[in-house]
C-alpha positions as CSV (number, residue, x, y, z in Angstrom):
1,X,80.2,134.2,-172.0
2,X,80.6,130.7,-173.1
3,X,82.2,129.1,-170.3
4,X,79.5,131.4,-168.3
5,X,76.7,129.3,-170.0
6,X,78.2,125.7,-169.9
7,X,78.6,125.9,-166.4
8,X,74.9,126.7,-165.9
9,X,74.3,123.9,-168.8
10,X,76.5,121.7,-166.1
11,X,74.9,122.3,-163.4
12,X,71.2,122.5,-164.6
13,X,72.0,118.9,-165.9
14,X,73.4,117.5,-162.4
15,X,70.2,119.2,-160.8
16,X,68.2,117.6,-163.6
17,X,69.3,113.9,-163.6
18,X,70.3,114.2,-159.8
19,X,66.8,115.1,-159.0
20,X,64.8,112.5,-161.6
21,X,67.4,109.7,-160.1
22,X,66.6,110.4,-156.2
23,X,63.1,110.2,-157.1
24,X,62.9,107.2,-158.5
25,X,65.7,105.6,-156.2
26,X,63.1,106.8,-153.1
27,X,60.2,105.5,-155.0
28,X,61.5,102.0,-155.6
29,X,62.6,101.9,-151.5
30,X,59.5,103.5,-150.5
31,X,57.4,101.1,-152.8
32,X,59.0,97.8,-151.0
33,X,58.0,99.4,-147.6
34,X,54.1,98.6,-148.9
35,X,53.4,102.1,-147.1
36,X,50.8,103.6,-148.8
37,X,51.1,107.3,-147.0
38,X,55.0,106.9,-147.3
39,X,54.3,106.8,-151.0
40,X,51.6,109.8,-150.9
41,X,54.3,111.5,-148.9
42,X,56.9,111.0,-151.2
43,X,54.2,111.9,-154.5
44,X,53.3,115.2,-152.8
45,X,56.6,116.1,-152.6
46,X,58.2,115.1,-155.7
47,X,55.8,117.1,-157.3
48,X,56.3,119.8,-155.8
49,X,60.1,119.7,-156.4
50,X,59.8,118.9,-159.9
51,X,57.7,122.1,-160.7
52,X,59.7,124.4,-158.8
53,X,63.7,122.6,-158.9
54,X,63.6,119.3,-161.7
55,X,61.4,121.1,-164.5
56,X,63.2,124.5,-164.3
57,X,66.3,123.2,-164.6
58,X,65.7,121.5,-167.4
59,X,64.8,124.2,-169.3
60,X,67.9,125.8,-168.2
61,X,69.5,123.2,-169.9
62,X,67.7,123.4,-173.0
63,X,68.3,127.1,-172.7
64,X,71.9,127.4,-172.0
65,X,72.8,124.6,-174.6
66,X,70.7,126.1,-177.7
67,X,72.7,129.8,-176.4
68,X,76.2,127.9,-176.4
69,X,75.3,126.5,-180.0
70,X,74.9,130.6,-181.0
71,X,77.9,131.6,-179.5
72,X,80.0,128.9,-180.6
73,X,78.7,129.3,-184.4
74,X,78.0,125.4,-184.0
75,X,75.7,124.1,-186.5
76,X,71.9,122.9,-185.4
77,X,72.3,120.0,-187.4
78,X,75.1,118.3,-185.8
79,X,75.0,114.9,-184.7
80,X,75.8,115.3,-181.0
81,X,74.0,118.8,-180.8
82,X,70.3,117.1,-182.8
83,X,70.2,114.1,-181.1
C-alpha cells in the first residue's frame, strides 16, 4: 500500500509542478507577443485546467503524503515531513 501511495504522491507532484511551470512558461511567451486575446486565451484555459487537473492534483498530493506518514508510522513533526 505504501509504494501504491508514493507513486500517486509522484505523480500528483509531476502533474502539479508540470502544470503551474507550463503556465507560467506560456504566460511569459504569450505576454511578449503583446496579444491581448492570446493572453485571454491562455487565462480561460488555465483556469479551467487548474480546477479540473493542477488543483486536484495537488490535493492528491497532500492526500497521499499525510496517508504514507500513517502507514509509515512517521512522525508529523519531522523536519522534512512539517516543512
Amino acid at each position: 500500500m505504501y509504494n501504491f501511495l508514493k507513486f500517486l504522491h509522484v505523480a500528483a507532484i509531476a502533474v502539479w509542478l508540470g502544470g503551474v511551470i507550463t503556465m507560467f512558461l506560456l504566460n511569459r511567451r504569450f505576454a511578449r507577443e503583446g496579444d491581448p486575446s492570446l493572453m485571454r486565451a491562455l487565462g480561460k484555459q488555465g483556469g479551467g485546467l487548474s480546477m479540473v487537473l493542477f488543483g486536484p492534483a495537488a490535493l492528491l498530493a497532500l492526500i497521499t503524503g499525510i496517508g504514507m506518514v500513517q502507514i509509515a508510522d512517521y512522525s508529523m513533526g519531522a523536519k522534512w515531513i512539517s516543512w
